[in-house]
C-alpha positions in Angstrom: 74.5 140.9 132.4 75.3 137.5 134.2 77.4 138.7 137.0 78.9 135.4 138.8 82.2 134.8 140.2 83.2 133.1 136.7 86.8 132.6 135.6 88.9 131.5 133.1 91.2 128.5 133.0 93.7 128.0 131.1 95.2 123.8 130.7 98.5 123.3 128.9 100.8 120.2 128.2 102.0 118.2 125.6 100.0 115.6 123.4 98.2 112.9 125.6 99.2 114.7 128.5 96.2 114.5 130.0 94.9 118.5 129.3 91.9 118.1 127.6 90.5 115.2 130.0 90.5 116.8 132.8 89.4 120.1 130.8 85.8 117.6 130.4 85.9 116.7 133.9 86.3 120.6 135.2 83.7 121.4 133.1 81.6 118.8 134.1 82.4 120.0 138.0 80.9 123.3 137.7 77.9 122.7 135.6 76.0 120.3 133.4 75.1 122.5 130.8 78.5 123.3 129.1 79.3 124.8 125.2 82.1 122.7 123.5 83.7 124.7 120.9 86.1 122.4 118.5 88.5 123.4 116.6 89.6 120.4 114.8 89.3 118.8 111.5 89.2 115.7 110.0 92.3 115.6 107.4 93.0 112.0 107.9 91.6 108.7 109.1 93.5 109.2 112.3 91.8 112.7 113.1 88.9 111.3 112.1 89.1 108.6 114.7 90.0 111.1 117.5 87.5 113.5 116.8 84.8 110.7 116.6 86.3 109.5 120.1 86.4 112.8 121.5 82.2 113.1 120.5 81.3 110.2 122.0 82.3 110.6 125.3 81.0 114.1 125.4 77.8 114.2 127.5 74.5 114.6 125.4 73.6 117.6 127.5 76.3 119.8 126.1 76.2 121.8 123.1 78.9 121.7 120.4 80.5 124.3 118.0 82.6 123.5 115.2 85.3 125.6 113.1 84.3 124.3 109.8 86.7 125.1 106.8 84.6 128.1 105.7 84.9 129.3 109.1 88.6 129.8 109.4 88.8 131.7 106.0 85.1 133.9 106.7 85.5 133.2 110.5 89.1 134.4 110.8 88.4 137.8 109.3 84.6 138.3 110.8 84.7 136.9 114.4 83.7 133.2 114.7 84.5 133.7 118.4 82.6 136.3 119.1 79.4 134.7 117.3 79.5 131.6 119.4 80.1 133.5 122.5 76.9 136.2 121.3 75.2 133.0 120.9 75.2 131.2 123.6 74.6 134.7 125.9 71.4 135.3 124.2 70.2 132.3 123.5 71.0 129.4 125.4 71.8 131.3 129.0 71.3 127.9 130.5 74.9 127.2 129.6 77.6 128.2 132.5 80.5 126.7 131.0 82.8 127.0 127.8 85.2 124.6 127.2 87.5 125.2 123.8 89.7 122.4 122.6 92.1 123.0 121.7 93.9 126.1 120.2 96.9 124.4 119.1 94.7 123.1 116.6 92.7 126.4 115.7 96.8 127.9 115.0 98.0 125.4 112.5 94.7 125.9 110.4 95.3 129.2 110.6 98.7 129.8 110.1 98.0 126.6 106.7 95.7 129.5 105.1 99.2 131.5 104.3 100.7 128.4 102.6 104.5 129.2 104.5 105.5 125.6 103.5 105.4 126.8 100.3 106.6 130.3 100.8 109.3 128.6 102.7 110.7 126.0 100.2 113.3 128.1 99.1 113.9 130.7 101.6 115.4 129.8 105.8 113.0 133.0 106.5 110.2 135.0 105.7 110.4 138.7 104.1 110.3 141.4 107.1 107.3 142.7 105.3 105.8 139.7 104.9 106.3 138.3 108.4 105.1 141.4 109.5 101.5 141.1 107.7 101.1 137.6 108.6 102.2 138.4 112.4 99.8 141.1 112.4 96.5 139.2 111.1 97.1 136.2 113.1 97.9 137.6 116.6 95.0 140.4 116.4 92.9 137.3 115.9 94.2 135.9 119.0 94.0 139.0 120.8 90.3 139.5 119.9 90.3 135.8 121.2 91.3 136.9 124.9 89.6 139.6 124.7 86.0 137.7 123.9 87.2 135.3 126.3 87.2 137.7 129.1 84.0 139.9 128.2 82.3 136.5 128.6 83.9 135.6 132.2 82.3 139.2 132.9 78.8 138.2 131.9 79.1 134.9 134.2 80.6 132.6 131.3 83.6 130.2 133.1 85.9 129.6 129.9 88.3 126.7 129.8 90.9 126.5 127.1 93.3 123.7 126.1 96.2 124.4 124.3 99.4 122.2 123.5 102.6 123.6 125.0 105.3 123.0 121.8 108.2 125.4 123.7 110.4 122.3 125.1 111.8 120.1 122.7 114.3 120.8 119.9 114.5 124.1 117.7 112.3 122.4 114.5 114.9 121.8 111.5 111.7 123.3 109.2 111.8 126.9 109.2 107.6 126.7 108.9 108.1 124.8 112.7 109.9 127.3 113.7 107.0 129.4 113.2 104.4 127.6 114.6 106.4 127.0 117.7 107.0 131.1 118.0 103.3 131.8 116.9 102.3 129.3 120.1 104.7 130.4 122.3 103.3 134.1 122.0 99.7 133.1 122.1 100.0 130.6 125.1 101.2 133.7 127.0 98.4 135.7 126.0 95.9 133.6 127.0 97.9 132.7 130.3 98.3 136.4 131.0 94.4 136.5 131.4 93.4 133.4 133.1 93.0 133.6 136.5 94.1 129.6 136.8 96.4 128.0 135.0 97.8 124.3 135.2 100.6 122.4 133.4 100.2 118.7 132.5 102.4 115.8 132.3 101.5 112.0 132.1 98.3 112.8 133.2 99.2 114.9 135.7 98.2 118.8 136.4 100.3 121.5 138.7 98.8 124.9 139.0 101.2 127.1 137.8 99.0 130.3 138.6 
């Protein structure tokens, strides 16, 4: 084990707030070696863009993970997270630093697998059953999520994770952003409930809210 007084920050705000910057620059404060795991995709020109942006001012010293799209069908059900994490323990123990970005991101893709837009067409809300089931897979994923999270803060891993906060506008008209919203709110929490810092952003700028 790699005992060190690691810990595990958690960044939240809205879109360009300002999050995932200064996620980078924390990393870059407490080490040079640092593991990037992304959990975007490239649906568009415009994500395409972003992510392209977001590589190129990543420092060639770091290493990167990516959730491909067999990864959130294979990786959802067989632990992606927990592979990366095993990964970089054994193998590269030169790296002090995690940084994920974002889960916001990681959610949708999961929550697209169960096609609600679809299954919500012609319906204001999900079956009991069915909400149930869906509830169920996607928040133990999460949950083994925190819980990989902190087993590497105990072998010496600092973890940073950005995440979008989506609680503080409107109710979503679309029951499927209803959802989403919920499923973030819930996960944000969890995450939150585990970190030992974690900061709120808005226009670029961060207060510590624990």
């Amino acid at each position: 084990m790699r005992y060190s007084l690691a810990k595990i920050v958690l960044l939240l705000g809205g879109v360009r707030s300002g999050k995932s910057e200064y996620g980078e620059r924390l990393a870059l404060s407490l080490s040079d070696r640092v593991a990037y795991i992304a959990t975007g995709i490239a649906v568009d020109e415009e994500m395409k863009r972003r992510i392209e942006a977001h590589k190129k001012k990543r420092p060639g010293s770091w290493k990167t993970y990516e959730f491909g799209e067999d990864d959130i069908e294979t990786g959802f059900r067989t632990g992606k997270f927990e592979r990366i994490f095993n990964d970089i323990l054994e193998k590269h123990t030169e790296i002090k630093v995690v940084l994920v970005d974002c889960i916001t991101n990681l959610l949708f893709r999961i929550i697209s697998r169960y096609r609600l837009d679809r299954r919500l067409d012609t319906k204001e809300v999900l079956e009991a059953e069915e909400e149930a089931k869906i509830e169920k897979e996607i928040l133990s994923f999460f949950d083994n999520f925190v819980k990989t999270i902190k087993d590497a803060k105990e072998n010496g891993l600092n973890v940073i994770v950005v995440s979008n906060e989506v609680g503080l506008g409107i109710v979503p008209f679309y029951p499927l952003g209803r959802v989403f919203r919920d499923f973030m709110g819930i996960i944000n929490k969890k995450i939150a409930q585990e970190s030992d810092e974690v900061y709120f952003f808005i226009a670029g700028l961060g207060q510590r809210l624990k």
